[in-house]
N, C-alpha and C positions, 0 to 999 in steps of 0.2 A: 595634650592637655585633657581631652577627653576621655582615656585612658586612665589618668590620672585620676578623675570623678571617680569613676567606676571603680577602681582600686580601695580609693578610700572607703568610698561609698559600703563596700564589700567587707570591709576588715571593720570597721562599725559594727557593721550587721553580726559577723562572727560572733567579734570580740564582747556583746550582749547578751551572748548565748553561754559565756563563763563567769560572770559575774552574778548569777542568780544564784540563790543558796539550794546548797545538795539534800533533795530527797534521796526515799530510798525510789530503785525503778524496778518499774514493771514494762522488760523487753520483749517485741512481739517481731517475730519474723512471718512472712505470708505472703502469700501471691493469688493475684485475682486473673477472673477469666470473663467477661464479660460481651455483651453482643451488641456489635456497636450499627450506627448513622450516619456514615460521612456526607457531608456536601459541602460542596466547595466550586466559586466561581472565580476563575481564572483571570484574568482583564486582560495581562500579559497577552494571549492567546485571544479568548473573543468572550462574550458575553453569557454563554451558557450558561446553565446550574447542568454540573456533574454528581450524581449522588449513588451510594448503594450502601447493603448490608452485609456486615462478616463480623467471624468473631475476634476478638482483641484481647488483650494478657501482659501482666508485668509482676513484678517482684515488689516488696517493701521491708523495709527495718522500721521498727516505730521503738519510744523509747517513752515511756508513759509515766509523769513524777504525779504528784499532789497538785503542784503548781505552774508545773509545765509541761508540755507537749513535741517531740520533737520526731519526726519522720524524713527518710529516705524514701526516694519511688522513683521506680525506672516501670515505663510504661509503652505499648508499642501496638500500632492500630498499622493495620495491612486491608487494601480494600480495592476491588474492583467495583469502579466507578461507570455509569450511563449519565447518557441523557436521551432527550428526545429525538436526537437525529442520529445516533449510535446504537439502540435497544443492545448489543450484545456483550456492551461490556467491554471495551477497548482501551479506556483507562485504568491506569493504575494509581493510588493513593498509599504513602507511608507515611505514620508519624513516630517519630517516636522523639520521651516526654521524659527527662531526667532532671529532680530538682529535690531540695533539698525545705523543708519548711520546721523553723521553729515560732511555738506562740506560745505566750505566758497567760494565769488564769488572771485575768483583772479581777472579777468579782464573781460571788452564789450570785444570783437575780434570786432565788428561790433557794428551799431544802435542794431541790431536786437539779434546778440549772445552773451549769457553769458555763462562763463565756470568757472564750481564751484569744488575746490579740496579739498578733504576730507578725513577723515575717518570712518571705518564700524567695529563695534564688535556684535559678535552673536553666534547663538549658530545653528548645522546643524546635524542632525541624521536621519542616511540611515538605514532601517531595512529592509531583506528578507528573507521569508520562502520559501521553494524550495518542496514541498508535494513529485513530482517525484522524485529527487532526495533525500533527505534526512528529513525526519517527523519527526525530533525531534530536531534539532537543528535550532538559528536563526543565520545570519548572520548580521554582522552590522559595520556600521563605526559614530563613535561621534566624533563629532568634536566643541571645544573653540574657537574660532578663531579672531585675531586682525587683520585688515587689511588698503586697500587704496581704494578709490573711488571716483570717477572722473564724472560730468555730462555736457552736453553740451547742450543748448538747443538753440533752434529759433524760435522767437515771428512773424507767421506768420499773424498773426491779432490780434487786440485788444481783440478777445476772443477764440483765437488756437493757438498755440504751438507747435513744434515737438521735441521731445529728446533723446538724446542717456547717456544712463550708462554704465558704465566699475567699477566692485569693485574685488579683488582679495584677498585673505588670506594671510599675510606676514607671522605670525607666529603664530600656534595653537597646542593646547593640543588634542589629537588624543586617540581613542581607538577604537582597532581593534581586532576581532578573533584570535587566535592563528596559528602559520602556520598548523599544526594539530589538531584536537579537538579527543580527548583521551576515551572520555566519550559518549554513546552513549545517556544516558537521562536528560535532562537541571529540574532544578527545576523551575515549571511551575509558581510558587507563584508572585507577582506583582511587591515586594522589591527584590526580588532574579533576576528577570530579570533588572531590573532597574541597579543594581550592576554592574551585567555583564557587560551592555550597555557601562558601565563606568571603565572596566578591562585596565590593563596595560596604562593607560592614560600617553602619554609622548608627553616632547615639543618637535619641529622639525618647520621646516618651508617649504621655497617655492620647495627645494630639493627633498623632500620625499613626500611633500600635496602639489598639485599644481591643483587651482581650476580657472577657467573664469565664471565670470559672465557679459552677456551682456543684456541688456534692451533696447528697440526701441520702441517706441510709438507715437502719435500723441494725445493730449489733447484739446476737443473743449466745450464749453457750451453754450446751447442753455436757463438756468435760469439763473436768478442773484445768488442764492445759490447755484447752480447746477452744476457740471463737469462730462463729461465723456473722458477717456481715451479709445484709442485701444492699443493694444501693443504684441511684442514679445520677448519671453526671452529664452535666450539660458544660460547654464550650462555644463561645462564639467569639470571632476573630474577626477584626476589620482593620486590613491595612492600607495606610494611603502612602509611601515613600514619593519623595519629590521624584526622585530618578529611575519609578518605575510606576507600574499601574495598579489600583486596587483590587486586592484578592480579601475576599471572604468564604468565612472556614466556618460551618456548623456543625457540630458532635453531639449524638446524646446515645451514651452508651448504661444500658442497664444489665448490671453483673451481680457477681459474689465473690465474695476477700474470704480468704481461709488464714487464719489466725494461729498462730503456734505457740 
């Protein structure tokens, strides 16, 4: 039944993204590289804040009408993590962020601001290995997720921009560790982990996942084909699953999108 939601829920969401009248578009392909913040406290495992810096990078398709807004991003954060009983760095942190976001313009506020309301489906999966702490197990959280997403922007010149994003997870399919893990040895095989990744998956929403996503940037170009973005993004993640323990996730990665 739950399945079912979801399904629907899904084919909604699409099927609103063909019903709006055809501009012409303006399609941007690019990819960003940016320097990220991870931390992230485990429960699973014990009480810690793990945190460190590296760099981070993904790809995007954007599809840009009069009236509407639509984007592709695949996104992927790699990080050796510390804390304070580890100084050297023994865990390790992946994320990687695939999702799909359309928003329509509701209204000018002004000459200059458009505010576009949407929605964002994708897909988010947190993996950590913890060496000092435990070498045989991973921890992780996967997440489905259907949500809202909102942009705001301002046309400070015929060739720059500034904008803010806000998208959050209303309702998602979730799979998390066990509040206990029984088993000291995982099966190391590729499919065997992949399964895992994807154990006990259950619906829930903003109650139990509750995720912010913010984006801030400024867009300028100096070609006629040519964009570049600067920008900052923050993430913060708190999960509480009945059948496992709460994990929180902090990101603030500040990069550049190169625009084609």
């Amino acid at each position: 039944m739950k399945k079912r939601i979801v399904f629907i829920i899904i084919l909604v969401f699409l099927k609103s993204g063909i019903a709006f009248p055809q501009e012409e578009n303006n399609n941007i392909f690019g990819f960003t590289i940016g320097f990220t913040e991870y931390q992230v406290k485990e429960k699973v495992l014990n009480n810690i804040r793990h945190r460190g810096m590296f760099f981070s990078g993904g790809l995007f398709y954007e599809k840009i009408k009069e009236f509407s807004y639509q984007k592709f991003e695949l996104y992927m954060i790699y990080n050796k993590l510390k804390s304070r009983y580890d100084p050297d760095k023994a865990t390790t942190a992946v994320n990687l962020s695939l999702n799909y976001m359309y928003a329509k313009k509701v209204k000018d506020i002004k000459d200059d601001f458009c505010f576009f309301l949407g929605g964002v489906i994708g897909l988010d999966s947190y993996v950590s290995f913890y060496d000092n702490w435990d070498d045989s197990h991973g921890y992780w959280l996967t997440s489905y997720y259907l949500g809202l997403d909102a942009i705001l922007t301002y046309q400070t010149s015929d060739k720059s921009s500034l904008f803010i994003e806000f998208n959050t997870p209303v309702v998602a399919l979730i799979s998390r560790p066990p509040e206990r893990i029984l088993y000291k040895m995982d099966n190391p095989g590729f499919s065997s982990a992949i399964k895992k990744l994807h154990e006990n998956l259950r619906l829930t929403s903003m109650h139990q996942h509750f995720v912010l996503n913010i984006n801030l940037g400024y867009t300028f170009q100096y070609f006629n084909k040519f964009k570049q973005s600067i920008f900052w993004r923050f993430m913060y993640l708190d999960n509480n699953m009945t059948y496992s323990k709460k994990i929180n996730i902090l990101i603030h990665t500040l990069g550049t999108s190169f625009r084609f």
